[in-house]
MARMAR-178086 format. One record per residue (C-alpha): residue in three letters; chain; x, y, z. Coordinates in nm, 4 decimals, m for minus. Layout:
N
[r "ALA" "A" [X Y Z]]
...
This chain:
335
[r "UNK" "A" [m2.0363 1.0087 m0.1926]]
[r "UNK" "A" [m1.8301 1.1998 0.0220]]
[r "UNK" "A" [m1.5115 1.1050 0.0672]]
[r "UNK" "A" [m1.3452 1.0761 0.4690]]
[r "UNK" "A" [m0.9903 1.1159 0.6023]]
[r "UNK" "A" [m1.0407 0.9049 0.8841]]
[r "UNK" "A" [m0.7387 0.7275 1.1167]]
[r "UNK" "A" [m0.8470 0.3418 1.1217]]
[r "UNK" "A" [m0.8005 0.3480 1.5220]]
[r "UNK" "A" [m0.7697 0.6031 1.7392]]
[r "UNK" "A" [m0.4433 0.6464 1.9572]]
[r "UNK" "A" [m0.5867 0.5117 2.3050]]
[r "UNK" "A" [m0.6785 0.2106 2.0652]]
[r "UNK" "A" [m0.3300 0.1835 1.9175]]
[r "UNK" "A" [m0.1439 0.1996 2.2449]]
[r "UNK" "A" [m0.4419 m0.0618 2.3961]]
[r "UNK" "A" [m0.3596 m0.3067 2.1101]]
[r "UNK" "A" [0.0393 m0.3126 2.2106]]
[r "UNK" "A" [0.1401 m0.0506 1.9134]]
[r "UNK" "A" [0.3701 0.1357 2.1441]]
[r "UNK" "A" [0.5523 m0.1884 2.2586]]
[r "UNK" "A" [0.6296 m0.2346 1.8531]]
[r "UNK" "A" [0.8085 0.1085 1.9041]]
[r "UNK" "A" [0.5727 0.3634 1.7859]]
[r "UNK" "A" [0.6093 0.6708 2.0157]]
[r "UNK" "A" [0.3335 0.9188 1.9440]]
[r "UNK" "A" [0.4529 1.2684 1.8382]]
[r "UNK" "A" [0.3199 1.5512 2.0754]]
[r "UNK" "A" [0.1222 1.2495 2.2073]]
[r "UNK" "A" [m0.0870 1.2150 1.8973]]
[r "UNK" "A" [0.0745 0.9733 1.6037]]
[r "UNK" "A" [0.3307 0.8557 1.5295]]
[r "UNK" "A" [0.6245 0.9551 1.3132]]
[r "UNK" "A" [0.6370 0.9318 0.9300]]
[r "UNK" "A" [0.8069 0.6386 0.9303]]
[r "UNK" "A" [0.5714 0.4342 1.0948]]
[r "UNK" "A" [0.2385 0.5528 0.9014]]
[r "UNK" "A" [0.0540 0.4132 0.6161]]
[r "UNK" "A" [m0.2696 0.5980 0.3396]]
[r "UNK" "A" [m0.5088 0.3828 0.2125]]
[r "UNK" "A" [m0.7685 0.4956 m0.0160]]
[r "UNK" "A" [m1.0558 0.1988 0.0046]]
[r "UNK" "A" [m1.3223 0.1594 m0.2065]]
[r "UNK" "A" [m1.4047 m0.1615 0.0586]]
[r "UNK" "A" [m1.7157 m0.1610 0.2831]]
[r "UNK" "A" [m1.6187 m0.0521 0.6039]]
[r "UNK" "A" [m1.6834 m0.4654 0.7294]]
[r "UNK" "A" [m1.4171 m0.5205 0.4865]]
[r "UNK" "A" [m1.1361 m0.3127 0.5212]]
[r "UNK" "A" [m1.1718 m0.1951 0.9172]]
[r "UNK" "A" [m1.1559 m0.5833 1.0209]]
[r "UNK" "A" [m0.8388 m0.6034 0.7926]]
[r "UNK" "A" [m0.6571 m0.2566 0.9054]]
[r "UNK" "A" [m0.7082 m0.3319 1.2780]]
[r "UNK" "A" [m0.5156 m0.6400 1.2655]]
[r "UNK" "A" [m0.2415 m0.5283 1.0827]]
[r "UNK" "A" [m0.1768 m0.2199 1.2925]]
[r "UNK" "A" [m0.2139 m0.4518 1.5516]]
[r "UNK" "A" [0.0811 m0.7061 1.4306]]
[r "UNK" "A" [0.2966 m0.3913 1.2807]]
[r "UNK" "A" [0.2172 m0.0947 1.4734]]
[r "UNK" "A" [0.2197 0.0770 1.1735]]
[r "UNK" "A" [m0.0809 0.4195 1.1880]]
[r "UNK" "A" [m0.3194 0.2911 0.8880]]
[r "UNK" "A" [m0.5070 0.6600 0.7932]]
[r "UNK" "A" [m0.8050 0.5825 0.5598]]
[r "UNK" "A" [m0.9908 0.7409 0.2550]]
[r "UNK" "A" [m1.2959 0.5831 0.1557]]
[r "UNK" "A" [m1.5006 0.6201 m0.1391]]
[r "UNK" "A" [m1.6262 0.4681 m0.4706]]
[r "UNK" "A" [m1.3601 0.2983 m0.6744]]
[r "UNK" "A" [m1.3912 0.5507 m1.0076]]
[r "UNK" "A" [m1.3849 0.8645 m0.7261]]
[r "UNK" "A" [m1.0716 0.7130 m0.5441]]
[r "UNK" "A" [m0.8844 0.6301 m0.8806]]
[r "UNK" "A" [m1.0012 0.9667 m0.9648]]
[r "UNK" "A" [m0.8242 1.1597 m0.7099]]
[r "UNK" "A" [m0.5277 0.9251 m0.7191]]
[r "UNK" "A" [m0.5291 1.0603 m1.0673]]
[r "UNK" "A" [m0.5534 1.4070 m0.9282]]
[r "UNK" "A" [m0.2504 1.4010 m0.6776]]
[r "UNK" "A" [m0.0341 1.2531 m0.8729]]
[r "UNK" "A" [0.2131 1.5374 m0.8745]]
[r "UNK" "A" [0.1953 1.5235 m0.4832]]
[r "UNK" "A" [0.0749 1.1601 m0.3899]]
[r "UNK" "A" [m0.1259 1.1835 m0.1047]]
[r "UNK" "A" [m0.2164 0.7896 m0.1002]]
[r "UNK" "A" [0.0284 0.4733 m0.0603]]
[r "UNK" "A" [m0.2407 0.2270 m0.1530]]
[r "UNK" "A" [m0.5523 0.1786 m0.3413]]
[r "UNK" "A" [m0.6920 m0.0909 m0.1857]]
[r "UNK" "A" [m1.0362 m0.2391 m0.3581]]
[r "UNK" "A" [m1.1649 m0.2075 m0.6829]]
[r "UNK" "A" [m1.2100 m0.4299 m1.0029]]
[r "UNK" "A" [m0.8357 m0.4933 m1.1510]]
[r "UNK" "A" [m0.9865 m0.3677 m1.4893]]
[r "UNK" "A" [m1.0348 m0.0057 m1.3131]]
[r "UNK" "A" [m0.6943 m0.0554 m1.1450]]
[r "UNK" "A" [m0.5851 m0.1408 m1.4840]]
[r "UNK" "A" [m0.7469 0.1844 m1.6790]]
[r "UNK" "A" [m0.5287 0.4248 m1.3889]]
[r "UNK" "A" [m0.1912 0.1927 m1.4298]]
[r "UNK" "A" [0.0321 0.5316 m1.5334]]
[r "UNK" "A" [m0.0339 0.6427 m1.1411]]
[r "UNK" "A" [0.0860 0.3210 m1.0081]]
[r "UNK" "A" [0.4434 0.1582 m0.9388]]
[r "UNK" "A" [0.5646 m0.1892 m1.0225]]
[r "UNK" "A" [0.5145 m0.4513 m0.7345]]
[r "UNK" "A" [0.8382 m0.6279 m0.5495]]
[r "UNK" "A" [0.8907 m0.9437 m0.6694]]
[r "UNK" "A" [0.7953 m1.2228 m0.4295]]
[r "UNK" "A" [0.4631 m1.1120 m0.3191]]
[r "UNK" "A" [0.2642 m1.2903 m0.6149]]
[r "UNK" "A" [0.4257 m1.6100 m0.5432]]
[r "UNK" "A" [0.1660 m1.7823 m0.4178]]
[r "UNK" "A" [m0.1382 m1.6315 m0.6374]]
[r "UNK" "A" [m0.3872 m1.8065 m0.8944]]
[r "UNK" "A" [m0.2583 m1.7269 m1.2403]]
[r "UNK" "A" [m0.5795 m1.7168 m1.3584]]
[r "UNK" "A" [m0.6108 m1.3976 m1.1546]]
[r "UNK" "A" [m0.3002 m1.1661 m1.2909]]
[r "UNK" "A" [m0.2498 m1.0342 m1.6202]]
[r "UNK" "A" [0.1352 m1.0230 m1.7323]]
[r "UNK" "A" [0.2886 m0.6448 m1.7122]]
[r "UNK" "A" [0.0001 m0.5434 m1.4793]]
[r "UNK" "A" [0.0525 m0.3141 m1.1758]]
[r "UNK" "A" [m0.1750 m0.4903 m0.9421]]
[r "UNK" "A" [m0.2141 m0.7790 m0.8150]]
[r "UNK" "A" [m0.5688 m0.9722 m0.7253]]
[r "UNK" "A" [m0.6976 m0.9501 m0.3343]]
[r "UNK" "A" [m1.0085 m1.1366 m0.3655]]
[r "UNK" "A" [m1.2180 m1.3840 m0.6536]]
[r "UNK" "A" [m1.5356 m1.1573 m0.6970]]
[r "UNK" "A" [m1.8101 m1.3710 m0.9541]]
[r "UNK" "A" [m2.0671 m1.1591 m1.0574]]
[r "UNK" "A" [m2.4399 m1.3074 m0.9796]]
[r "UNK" "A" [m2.8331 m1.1865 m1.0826]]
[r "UNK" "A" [m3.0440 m1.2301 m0.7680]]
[r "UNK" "A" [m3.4199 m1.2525 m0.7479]]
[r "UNK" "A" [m3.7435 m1.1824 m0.5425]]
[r "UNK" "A" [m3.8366 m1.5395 m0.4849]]
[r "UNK" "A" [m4.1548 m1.4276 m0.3386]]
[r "UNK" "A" [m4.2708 m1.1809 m0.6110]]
[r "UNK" "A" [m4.0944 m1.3322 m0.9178]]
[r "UNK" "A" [m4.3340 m1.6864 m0.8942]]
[r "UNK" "A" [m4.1937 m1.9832 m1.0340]]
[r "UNK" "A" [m3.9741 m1.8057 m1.3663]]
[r "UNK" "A" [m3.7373 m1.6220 m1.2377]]
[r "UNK" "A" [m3.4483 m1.4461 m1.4184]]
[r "UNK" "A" [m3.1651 m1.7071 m1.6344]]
[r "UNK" "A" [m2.9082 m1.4801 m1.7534]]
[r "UNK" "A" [m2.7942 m1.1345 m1.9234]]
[r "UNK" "A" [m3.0099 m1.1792 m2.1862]]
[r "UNK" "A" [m3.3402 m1.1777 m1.8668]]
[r "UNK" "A" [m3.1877 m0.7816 m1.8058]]
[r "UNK" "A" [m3.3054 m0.6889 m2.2154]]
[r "UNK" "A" [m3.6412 m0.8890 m2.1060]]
[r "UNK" "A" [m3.9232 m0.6219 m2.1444]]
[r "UNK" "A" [m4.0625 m0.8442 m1.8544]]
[r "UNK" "A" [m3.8332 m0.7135 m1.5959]]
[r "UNK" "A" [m3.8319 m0.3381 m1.7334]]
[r "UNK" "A" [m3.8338 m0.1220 m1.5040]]
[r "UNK" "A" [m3.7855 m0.4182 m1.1933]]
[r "UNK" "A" [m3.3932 m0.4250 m1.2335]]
[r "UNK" "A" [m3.1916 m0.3132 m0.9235]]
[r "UNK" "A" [m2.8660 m0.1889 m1.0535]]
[r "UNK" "A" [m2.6027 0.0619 m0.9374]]
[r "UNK" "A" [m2.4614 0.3350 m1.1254]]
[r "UNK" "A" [m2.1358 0.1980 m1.3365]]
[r "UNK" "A" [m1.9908 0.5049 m1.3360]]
[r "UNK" "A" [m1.9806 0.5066 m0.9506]]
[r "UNK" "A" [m1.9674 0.1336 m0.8546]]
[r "UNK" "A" [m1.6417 m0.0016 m0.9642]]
[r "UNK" "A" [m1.8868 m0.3795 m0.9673]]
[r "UNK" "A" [m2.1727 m0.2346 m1.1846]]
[r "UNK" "A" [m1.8792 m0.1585 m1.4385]]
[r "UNK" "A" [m1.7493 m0.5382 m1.3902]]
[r "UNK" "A" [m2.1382 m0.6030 m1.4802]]
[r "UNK" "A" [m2.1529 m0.3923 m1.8064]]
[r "UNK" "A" [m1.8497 m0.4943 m1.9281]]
[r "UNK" "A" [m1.9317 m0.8594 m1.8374]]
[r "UNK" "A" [m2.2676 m0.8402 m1.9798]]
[r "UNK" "A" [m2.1014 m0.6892 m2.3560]]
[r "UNK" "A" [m1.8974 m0.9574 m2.3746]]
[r "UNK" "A" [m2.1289 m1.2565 m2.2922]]
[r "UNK" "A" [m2.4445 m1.1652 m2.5238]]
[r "UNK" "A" [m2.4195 m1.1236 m2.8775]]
[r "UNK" "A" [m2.4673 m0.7756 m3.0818]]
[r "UNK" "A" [m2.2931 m0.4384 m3.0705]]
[r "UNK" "A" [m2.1714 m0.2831 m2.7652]]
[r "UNK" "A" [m2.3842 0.0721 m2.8383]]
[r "UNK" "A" [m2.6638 m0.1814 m2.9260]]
[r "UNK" "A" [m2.6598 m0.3786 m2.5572]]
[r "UNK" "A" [m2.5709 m0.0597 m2.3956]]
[r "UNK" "A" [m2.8923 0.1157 m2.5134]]
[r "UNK" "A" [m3.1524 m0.2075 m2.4882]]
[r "UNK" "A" [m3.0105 m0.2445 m2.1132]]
[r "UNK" "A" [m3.0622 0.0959 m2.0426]]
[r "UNK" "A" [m3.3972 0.1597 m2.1796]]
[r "UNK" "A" [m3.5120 m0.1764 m1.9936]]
[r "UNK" "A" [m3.3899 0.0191 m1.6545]]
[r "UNK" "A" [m3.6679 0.2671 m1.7502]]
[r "UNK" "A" [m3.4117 0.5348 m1.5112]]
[r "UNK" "A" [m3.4038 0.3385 m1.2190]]
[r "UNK" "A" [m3.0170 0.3526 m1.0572]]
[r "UNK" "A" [m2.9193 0.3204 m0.7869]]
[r "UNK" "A" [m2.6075 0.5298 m0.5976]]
[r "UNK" "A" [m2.4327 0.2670 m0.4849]]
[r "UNK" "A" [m2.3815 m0.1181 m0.5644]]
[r "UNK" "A" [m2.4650 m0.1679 m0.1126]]
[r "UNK" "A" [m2.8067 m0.0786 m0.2334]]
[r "UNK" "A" [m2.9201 m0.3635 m0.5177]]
[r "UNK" "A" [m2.9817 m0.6283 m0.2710]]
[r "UNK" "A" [m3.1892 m0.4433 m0.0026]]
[r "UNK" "A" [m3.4160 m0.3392 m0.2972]]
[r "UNK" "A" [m3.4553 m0.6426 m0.4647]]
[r "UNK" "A" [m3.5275 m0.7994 m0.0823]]
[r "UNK" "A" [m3.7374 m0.5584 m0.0167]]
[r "UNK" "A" [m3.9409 m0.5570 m0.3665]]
[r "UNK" "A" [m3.8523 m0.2254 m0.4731]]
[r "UNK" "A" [m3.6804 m0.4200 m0.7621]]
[r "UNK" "A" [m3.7634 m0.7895 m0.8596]]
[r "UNK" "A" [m3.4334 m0.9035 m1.0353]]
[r "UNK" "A" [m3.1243 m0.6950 m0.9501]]
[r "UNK" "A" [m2.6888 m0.7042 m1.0105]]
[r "UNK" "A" [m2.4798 m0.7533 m0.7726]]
[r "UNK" "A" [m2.1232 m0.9941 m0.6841]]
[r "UNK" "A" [m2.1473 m1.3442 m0.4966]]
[r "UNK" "A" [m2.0314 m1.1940 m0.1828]]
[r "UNK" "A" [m2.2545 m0.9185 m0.1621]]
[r "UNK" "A" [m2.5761 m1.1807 m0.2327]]
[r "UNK" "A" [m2.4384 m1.4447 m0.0088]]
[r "UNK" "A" [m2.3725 m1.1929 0.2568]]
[r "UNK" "A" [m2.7592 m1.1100 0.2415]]
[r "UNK" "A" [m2.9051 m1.4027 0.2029]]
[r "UNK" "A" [m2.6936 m1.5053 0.5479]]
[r "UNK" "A" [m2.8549 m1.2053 0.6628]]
[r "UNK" "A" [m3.2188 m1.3141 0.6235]]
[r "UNK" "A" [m3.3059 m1.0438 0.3167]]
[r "UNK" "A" [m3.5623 m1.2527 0.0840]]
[r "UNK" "A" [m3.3636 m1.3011 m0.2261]]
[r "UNK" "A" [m3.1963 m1.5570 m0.4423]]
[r "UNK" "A" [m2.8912 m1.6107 m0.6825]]
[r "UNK" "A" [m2.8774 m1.6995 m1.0327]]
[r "UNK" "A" [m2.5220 m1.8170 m1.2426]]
[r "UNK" "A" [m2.5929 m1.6328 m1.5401]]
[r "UNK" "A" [m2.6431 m1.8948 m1.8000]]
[r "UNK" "A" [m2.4422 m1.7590 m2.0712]]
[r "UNK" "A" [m2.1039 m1.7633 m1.8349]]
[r "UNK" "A" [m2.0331 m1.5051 m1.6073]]
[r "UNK" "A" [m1.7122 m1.3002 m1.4951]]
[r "UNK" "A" [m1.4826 m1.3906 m1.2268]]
[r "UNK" "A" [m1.2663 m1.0711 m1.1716]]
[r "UNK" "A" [m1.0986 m0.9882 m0.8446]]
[r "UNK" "A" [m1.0391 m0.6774 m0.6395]]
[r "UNK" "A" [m0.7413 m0.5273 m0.6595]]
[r "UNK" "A" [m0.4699 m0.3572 m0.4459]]
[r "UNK" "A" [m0.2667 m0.1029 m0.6059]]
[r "UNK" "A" [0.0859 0.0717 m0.4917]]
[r "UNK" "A" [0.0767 0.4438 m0.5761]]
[r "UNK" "A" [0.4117 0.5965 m0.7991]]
[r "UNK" "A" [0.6053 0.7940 m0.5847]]
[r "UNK" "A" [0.3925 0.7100 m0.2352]]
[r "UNK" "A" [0.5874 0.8429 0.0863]]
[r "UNK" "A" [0.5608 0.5543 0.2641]]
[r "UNK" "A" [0.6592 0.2620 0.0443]]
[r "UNK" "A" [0.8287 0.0203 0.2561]]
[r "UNK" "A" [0.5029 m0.0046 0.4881]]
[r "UNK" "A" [0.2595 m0.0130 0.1485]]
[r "UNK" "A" [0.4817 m0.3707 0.0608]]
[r "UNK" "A" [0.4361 m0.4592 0.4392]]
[r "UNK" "A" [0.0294 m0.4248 0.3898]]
[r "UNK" "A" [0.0490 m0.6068 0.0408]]
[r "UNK" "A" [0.2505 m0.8847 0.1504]]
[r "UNK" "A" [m0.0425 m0.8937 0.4948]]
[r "UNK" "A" [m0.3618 m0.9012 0.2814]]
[r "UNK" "A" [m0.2555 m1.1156 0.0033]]
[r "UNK" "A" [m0.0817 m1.3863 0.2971]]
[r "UNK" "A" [m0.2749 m1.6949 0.4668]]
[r "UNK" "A" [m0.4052 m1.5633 0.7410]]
[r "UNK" "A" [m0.6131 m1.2693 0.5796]]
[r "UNK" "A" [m0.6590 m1.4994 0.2584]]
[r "UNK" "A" [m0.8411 m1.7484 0.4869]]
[r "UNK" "A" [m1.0692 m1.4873 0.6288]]
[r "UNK" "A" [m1.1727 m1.4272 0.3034]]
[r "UNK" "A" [m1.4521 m1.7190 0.3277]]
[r "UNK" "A" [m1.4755 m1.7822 0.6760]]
[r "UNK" "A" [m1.6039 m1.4211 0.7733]]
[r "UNK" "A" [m1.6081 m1.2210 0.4106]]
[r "UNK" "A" [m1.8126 m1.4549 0.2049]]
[r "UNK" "A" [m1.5486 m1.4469 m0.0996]]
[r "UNK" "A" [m1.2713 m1.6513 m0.2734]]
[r "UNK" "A" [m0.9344 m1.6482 m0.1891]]
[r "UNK" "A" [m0.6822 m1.5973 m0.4900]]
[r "UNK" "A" [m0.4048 m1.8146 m0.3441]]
[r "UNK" "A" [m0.3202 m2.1211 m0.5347]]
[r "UNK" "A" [m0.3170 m2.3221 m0.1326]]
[r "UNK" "A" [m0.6303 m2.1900 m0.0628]]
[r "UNK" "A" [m0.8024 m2.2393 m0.4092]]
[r "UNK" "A" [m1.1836 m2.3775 m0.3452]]
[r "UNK" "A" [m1.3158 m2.6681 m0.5086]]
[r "UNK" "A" [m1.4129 m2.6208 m0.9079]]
[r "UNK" "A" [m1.6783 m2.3863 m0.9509]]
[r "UNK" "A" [m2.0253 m2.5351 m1.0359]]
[r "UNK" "A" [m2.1088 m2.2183 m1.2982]]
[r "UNK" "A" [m2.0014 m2.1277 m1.6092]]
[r "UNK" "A" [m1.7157 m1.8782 m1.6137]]
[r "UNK" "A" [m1.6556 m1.6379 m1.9737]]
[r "UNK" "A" [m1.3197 m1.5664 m2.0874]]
[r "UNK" "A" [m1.3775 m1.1901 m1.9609]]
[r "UNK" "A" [m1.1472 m0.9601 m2.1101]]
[r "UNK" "A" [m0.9794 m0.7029 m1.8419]]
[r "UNK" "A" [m0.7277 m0.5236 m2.1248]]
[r "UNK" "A" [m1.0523 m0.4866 m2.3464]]
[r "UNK" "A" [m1.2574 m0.3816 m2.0453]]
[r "UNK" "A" [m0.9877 m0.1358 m1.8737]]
[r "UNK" "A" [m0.8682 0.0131 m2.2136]]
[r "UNK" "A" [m1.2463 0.0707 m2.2978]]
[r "UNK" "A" [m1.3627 0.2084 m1.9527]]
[r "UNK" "A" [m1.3713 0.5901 m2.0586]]
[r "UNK" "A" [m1.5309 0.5216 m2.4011]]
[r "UNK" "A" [m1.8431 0.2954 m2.2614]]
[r "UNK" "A" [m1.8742 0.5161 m1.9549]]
[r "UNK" "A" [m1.9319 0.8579 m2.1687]]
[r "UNK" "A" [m2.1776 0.6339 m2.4111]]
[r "UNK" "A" [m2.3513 0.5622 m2.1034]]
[r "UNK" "A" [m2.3392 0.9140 m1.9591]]
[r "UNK" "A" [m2.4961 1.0223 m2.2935]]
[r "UNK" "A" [m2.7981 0.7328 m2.2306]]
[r "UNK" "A" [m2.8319 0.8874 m1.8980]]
[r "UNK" "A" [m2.8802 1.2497 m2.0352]]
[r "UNK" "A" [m3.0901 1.1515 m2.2976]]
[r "UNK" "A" [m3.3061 0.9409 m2.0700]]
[r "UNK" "A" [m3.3703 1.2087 m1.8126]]
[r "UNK" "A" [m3.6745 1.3985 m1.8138]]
């Protein structure tokens, strides 16, 4: 995927939206100064983070300039500038791949985890949760007839081989979530898993995790991986599928947002934290995102699936070990 330096809104839209009453004078009539700008990197879907970004340049007047990519390739190239940060944020992402890059990340304020689910942090981390993202099977209900997929242990299922839509974990930050989440709910080795899941793909992946449920809708797949909100946004959208709790438990790990060590513009990063992770953004989360808040006043009622004690320190410290075994299943699968 390539990645895109893009400013959120462009200047007519800024000044439009009240930005220069806030006090942002453009410089040379194109942006405004340092102290009033903000860079995200996103691994969000455009629906996500564009909604989001509008509204708080809107309330701030704060110039929100965007990269957007996978979560591995943003991490990546966080990674990569981390003698010269080029990003405030990093905005998106499982907190286990937040987790794996904490060494190019700061400590947060105090205060702005105040309100949060506990169940959602992990003590000494260098994140803090944005959204509750359960990952789900979905199905063909036309094309699957009347036994459709139960759990993990369906995706080993010579049945299905070949019929599984699932996205690259070495690109999609949520295929990783899967993996990891699949390791640690069935029993057996991880190399052992690893290779049966693999094999049972038959070298179908796909590029990106936006891809499982238009292929499983469209019968490309049958059964396919994907998070809640990603199969409850489709299914609102008409596509022909439906979702399955895995019944061996299945992971509940949030997104993350991130603030980058040594950033340039750190006092506006805390203002963006402190925006997405507050009511108002929190409530959009379900109304017009089709995920789960991680604020303790917003919590949802108690979740009607199984959820596994998922290990994030196990899954972030492990991230570049089960990745390379996987890379090696890749290369010895191709043709």
């Amino acid at each position: 995927m390539m990645r895109r330096l893009i400013p959120v809104l462009l200047l007519c839209a800024l000044l439009l939206s009240g930005c220069a009453a806030n006090g942002v004078q453009p410089e040379n009539g194109y942006a405004p100064p340092e102290s009033e700008r903000l860079v995200v990197y996103t691994s969000h879907k455009e629906e996500i983070y564009r909604p989001i970004i509008r509204e708080f340049e809107q309330r701030t007047g704060i110039w929100v300039q965007l990269e957007t990519g996978g979560t591995n390739e943003m991490l990546e190239q966080i990674a990569l500038e981390s003698d010269y940060p080029q990003a405030d944020l990093m905005f998106g992402g499982g907190v286990e791949s937040l987790q794996a890059f904490s060494e190019y990340f700061d400590d947060m304020p105090s205060g702005l985890d105040d309100n949060l689910l506990a169940c959602y942090m992990l003590a000494g981390s260098k994140w803090l949760p944005f959204s509750s993202l359960p990952v789900v099977l979905i199905y063909n209900q036309k094309l699957t007839g009347d036994d459709p997929p139960t759990g993990w242990a369906s995706l080993l299922d010579s049945r299905w081989k070949g019929k599984i839509a699932f996205a690259r974990p070495d690109v999609s930050g949520s295929s990783y979530t899967a993996l990891a989440t699949l390791l640690q709910a069935l029993p057996g080795t991880d190399e052992a898993l690893m290779e049966a899941f693999y094999r049972n793909l038959d070298g179908k992946l796909l590029e990106g995790s936006g891809l499982v449920v238009g292929a499983v809708s469209d019968g490309d797949s049958l059964i396919g991986v994907t998070l809640e909100e990603t199969a409850r946004k489709g299914i609102a959208a008409g596509e022909d599928i439906a979702v399955v709790y895995p019944e061996e438990g299945t992971s509940d790990v949030p997104d993350g947002i991130a603030l980058v060590m040594g950033c340039a513009h750190r006092d506006n990063a805390v203002r963006f934290i402190a925006f997405v992770l507050g009511t108002d953004v929190q409530k959009r989360l379900s109304t017009d995102f089709y995920r789960r808040s991680v604020r303790a006043d917003l919590a949802e009622p108690a979740r009607d699936f199984r959820i596994i004690d998922y290990d994030i320190v196990w899954a972030s410290g492990h991230k570049a070990e089960l990745l390379a075994a996987w890379s090696l299943l890749t290369e010895e699968g191709a043709p």
